[in-house]
C-alpha positions in Angstrom: 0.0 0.0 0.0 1.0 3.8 -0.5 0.6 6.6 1.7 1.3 10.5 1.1 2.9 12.1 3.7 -0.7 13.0 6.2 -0.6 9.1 6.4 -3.9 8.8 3.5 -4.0 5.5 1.6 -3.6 6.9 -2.0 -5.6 4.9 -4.5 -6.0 7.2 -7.0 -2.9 8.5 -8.4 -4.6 11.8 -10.1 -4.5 12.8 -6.3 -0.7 12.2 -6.5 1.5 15.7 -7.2 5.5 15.7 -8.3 8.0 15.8 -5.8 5.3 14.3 -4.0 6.7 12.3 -0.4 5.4 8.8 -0.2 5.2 6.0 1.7 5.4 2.3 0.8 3.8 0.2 3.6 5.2 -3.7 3.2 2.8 -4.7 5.8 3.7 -3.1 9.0 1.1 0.0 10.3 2.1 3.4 8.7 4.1 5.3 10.9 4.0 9.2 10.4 7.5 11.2 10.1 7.7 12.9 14.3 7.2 16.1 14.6 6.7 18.5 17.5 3.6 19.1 18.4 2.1 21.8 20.6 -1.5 21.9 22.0 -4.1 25.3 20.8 -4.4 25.9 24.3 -0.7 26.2 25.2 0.7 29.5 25.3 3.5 30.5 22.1 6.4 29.7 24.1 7.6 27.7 21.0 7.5 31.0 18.7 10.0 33.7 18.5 8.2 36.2 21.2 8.2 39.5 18.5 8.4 38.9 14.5 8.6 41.6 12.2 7.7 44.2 14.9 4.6 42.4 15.9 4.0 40.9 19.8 2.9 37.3 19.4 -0.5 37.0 21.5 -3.5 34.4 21.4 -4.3 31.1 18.9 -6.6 31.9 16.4 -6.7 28.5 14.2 -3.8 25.9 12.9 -3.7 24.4 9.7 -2.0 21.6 7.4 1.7 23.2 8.1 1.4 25.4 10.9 -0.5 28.0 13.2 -1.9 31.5 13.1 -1.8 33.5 16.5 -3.0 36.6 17.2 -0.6 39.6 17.4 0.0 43.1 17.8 3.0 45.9 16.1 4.4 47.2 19.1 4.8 50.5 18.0 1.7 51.1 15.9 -0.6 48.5 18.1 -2.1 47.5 15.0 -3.7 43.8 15.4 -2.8 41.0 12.8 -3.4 37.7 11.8 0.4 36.0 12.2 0.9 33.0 10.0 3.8 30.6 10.6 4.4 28.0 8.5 6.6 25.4 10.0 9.9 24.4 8.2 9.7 20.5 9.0 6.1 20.5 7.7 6.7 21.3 4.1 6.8 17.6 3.0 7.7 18.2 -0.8 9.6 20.8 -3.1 5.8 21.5 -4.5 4.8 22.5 -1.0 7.8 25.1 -0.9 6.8 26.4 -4.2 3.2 27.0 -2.9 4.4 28.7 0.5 6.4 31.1 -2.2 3.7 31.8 -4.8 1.5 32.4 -2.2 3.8 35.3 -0.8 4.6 36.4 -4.0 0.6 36.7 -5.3 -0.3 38.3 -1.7 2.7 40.8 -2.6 1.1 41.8 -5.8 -2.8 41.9 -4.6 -4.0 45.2 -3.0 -7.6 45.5 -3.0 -10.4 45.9 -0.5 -12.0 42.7 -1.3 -8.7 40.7 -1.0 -7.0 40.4 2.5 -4.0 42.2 3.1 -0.7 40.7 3.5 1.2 43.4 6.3 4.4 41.3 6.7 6.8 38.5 6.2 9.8 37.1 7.5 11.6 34.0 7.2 13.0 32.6 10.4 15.0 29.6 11.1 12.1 27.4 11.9 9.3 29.0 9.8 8.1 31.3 7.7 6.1 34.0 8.7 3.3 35.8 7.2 1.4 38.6 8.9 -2.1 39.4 7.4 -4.4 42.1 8.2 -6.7 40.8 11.5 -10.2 39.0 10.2 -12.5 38.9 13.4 -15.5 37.7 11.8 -14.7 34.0 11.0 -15.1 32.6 7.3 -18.4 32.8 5.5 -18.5 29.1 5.4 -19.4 29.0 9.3 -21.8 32.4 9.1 -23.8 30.7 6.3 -24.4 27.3 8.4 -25.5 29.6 11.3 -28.3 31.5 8.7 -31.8 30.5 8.7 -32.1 27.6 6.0 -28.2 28.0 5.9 -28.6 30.5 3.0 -28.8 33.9 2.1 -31.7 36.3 0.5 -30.9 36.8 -3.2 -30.6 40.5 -2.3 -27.8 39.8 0.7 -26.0 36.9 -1.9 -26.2 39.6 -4.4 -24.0 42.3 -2.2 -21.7 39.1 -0.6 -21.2 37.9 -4.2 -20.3 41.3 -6.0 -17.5 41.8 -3.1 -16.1 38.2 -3.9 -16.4 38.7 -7.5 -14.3 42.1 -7.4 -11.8 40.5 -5.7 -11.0 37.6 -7.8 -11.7 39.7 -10.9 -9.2 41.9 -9.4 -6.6 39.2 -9.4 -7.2 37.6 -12.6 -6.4 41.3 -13.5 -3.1 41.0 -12.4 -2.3 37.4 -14.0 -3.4 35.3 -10.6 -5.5 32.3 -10.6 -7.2 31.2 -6.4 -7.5 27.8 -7.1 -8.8 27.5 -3.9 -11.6 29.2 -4.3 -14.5 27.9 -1.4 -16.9 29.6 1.5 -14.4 28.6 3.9 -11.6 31.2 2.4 -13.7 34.5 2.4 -13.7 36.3 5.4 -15.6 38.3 7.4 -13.9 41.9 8.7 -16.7 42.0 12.0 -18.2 39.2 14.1 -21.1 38.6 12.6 -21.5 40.7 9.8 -20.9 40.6 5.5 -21.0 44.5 5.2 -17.5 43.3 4.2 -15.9 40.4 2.9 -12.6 39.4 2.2 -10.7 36.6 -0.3 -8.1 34.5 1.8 -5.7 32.0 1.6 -3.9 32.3 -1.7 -1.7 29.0 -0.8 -3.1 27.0 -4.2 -2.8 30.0 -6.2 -0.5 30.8 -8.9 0.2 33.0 -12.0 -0.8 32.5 -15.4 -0.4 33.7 -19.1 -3.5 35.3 -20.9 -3.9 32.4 -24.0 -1.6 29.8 -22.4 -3.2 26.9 -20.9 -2.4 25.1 -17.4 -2.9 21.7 -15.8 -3.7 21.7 -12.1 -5.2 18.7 -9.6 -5.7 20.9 -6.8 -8.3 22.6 -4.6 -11.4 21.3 -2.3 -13.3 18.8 -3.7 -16.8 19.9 -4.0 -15.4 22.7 -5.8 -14.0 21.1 -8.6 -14.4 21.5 -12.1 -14.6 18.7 -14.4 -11.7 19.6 -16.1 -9.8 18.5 -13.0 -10.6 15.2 -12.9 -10.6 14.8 -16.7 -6.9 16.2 -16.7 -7.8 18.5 -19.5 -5.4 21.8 -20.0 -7.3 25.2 -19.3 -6.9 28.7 -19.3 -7.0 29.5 -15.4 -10.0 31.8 -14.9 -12.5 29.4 -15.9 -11.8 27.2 -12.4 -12.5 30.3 -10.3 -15.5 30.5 -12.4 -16.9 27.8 -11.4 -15.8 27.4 -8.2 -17.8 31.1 -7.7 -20.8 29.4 -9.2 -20.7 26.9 -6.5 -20.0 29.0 -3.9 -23.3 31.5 -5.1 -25.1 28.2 -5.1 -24.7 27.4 -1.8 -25.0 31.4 -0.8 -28.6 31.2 -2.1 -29.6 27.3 -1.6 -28.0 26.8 1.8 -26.2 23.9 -0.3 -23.5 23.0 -2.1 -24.3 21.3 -5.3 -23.1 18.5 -5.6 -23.6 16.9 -2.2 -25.4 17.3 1.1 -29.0 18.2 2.0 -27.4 21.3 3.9 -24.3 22.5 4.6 -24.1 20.6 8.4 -25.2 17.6 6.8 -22.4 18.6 3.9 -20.6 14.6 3.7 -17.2 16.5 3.6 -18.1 19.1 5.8 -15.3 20.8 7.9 -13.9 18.7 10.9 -10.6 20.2 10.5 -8.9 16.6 10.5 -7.4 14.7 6.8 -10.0 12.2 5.1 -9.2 9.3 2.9 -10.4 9.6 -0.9 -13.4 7.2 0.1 -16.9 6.3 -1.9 -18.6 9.6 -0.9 -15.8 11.7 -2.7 -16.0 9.4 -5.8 -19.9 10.4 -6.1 -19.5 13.9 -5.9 -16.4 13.3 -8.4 -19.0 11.9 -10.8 -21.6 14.2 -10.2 -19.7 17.3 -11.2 -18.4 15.7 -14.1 -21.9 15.1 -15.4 -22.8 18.6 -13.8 -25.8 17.5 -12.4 -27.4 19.5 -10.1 -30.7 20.7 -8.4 -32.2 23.8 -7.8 -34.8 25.4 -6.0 -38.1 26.5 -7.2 -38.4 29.5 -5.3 -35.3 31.5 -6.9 -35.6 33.8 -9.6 -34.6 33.6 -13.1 -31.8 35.7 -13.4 -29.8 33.8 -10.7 -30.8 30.6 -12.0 -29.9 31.7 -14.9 -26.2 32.9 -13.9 -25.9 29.4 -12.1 -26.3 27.7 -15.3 -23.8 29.7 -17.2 -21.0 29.7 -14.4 -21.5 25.6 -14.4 -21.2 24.9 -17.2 -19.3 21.6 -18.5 -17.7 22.6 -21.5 -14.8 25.2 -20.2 -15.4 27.0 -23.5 -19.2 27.7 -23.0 -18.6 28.7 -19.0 -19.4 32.7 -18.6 -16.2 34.2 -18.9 -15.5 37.3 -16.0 -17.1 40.2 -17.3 -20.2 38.5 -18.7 -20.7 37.2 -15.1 -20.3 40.7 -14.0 -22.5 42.3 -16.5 -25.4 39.5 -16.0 -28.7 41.3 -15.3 -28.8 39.2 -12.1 -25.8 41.2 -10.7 -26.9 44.5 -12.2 -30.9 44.4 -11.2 -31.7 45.4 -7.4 -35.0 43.6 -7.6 -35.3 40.3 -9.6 -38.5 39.1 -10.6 -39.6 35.8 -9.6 -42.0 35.8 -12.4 -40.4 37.1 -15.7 -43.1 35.8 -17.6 -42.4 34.9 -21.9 -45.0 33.3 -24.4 -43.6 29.5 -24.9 -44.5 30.3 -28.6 -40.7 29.8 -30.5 -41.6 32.9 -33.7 -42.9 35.5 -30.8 -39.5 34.7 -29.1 -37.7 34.8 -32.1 -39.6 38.6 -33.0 -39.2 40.0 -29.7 -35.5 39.4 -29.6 -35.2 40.2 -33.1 -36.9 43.8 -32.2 -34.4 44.1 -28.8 -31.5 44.0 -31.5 -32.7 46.4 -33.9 -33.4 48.9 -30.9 -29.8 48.2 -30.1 -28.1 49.0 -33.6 -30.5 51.9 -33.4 -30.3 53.2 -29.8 -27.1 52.2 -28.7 -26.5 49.8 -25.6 -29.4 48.0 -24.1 -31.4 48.6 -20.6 -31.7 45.0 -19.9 -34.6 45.9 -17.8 -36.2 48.0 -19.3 -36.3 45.7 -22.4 -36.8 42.5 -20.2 -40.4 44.9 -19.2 -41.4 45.6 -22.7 -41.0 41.8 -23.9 -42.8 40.4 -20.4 -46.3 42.8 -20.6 -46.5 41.8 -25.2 -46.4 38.1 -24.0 -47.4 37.7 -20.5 -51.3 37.7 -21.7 -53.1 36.7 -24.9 -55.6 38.2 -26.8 -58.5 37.1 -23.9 -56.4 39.1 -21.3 -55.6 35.7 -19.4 -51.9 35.2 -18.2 -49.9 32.3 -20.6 -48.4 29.9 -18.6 -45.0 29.4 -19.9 -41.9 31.3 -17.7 -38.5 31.8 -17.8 -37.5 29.4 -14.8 -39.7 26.8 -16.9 -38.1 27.8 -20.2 -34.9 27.3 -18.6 -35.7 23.8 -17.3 -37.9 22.7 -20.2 -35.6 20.0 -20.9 -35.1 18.3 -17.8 -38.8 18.6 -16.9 -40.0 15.2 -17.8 -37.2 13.9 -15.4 -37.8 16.1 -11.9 -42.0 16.5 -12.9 -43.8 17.0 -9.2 -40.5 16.7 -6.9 -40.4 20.4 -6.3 -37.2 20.8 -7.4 -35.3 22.1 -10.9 -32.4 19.8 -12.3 -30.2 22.3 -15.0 -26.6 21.6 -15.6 -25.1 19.0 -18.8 -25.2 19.9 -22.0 -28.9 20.9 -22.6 -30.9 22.1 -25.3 -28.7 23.8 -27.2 -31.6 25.1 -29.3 -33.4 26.6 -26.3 -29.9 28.0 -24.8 -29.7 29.8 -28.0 -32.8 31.7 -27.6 -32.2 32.3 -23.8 -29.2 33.5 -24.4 -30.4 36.3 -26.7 -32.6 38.4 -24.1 -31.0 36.8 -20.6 
């Protein structure tokens, strides 16, 4: 048997990086390389007291290769988050490359949507980071704590233009998350979103507009299928749809491809390592048949959005701006019952008409367009409202599947014949 250096059985050996450490067990029990450990509750007697003019104070949380304690500059008193990565932890020459890239990215980032890196330092034992204080927790743990573990579309809305402008932000500057989940966004104040923050840039890594990548890592559930399929791509397109999931579970109280909520989530935090098991290979298959189900209750325009940030096909997934300039994002107030005739030629006219008034006009108002083509086909001649919406449009082809279980299925490949009508007025 083989084991990676957390002491995980590895039976799948897309899971395995280069300059990976591993461990072949001959039959005796696996026995994990020793290495000091110290208890959250103990004081920091095993750190350096002061690092980079900062006064090393309380544990605030410990990860995969080290801790983060609390601390304050002695001259300035200002409070941040200090990182320190221990030496005897970074297993693998990849590991020391991501501990680099992620200074080097956090160097190159300032934005108010992106936390701020204050400090480093490299010390005989560790390295040190020192990021700007985050006393809110991540928005993974806020979310769990909402009623029905989700978010009004309203309150997603103003969460999920703050994460967007952050990422866009980076892929500005050539930087690609890769880690993109709830858990790294977080929150300035203790219980409140009023501002929001992207985090932990340790998977992240620079890319070159038109050249293509390959890349196996990130959290699970927010995958995209290109992962697994080992397929190059062009960067962006994995914090795409790692956003999509992440505004799915903002707004469903769910992530996609597994759980029934985000406590009953099957890889839900518990902060210790999991073997690759059966439950991981189902949501591995799911998201690369990008099957997925969605509420009823939600609007068009967000479903809308969903379906274009999960897409399969890399190609077809909404590219940055177009996510940004979807009317979902743009429109304060989206309507839960955008209401088109099902009949394909008044479709066809009314979008035909929204293009002439654009060549003639200039640049669209989405809404006020969306208005005009609602109150022509929300009625026919007798004055009695046709049945046929937008969120039924948009599901027509997966109808006969989910009929009566209250629930939408979108995702796969689709009608591309409907998609191509959507498209022109969504």
């Amino acid at each position: 048997k083989i084991y990676n250096a957390n002491g995980n059985l590895v039976e799948d050996a897309m899971l395995v990086e280069d300059d990976d450490i591993l461990f072949l067990s001959l039959g005796e029990p696996y026995q994990p390389p020793q290495v000091e450990q110290h208890s959250e509750t103990e004081g920091a007697g095993h750190l350096p007291p002061v690092v980079s003019g900062y006064k090393i104070g309380a544990f605030l949380g410990k990860g995969g290769f080290g801790e983060v304690r609390e601390g304050t500059h002695t001259l300035t008193g200002e409070r941040g988050a200090v990182k320190f990565i221990s030496k005897a932890q970074i297993s693998s020459i990849t590991a020391a490359e991501r501990a680099t890239a992620e200074i080097q990215c956090m160097q190159a980032l300032r934005h108010p949507n992106v936390i701020r890196l204050a400090a480093h330092e490299e010390l005989p034992e560790h390295l040190v980071l020192v990021f700007e204080l985050m006393e809110g927790g991540d928005l993974y743990n806020h979310l769990a704590d909402e009623p029905g573990h989700c978010f009004s579309e309203s309150v997603a809305r103003n969460v999920f233009q703050q994460i967007l402008s952050g990422v866009a932000y980076a892929h500005n500057q050539h930087i690609c998350h890769r880690d993109l989940k709830l858990d790294n966004v977080l929150l300035e104040k203790k219980g409140s979103i009023e501002v929001v923050k992207v985090a932990d840039f340790g998977l992240s890594t620079f890319f070159r507009p038109g050249h293509s990548l390959r890349t196996n890592c990130g959290s699970l559930s927010y995958l995209a299928p290109e992962v697994f399929t080992g397929e190059e791509c062009a960067g962006p397109p994995l914090d795409i749809w790692s956003l999509g999931v992440m505004l799915f579970a903002m707004v469903c109280g769910r992530l996609p491809f597994e759980g029934h909520t985000l406590r009953d989530s099957s890889l839900a935090n518990t902060g210790q390592p999991r073997p690759y098991d059966a439950v991981e290979r189902r949501i591995r298959m799911r998201i690369q048949k990008g099957k997925y189900r969605v509420d009823e209750t939600l609007s068009a325009e967000v479903k809308d959005l969903l379906r274009r940030m999960l897409r399969i096909d890399q190609s077809e997934r909404a590219s940055m701006p177009e996510v940004f300039n979807h009317i979902w994002l743009r429109n304060s107030r989206p309507s839960h019952s955008l209401s088109f005739s099902c009949d394909e030629n008044e479709l066809d006219a009314a979008c035909a008409q929204m293009k002439l008034n654009e060549e003639a006009d200039g640049p669209p108002d989405d809404n006020a367009q969306l208005e005009e083509v609602r109150s022509k086909s929300s009625s026919d001649d007798s004055g009695k409202a046709k049945s046929m919406d937008v969120p039924a449009a948009v599901t027509q082809r997966d109808a006969a599947q989910e009929a009566g279980n209250g629930v939408e299925l979108l995702g796969g490949s689709g009608d591309k014949h409907l998609d191509k009508h959507l498209d022109k007025h969504l």
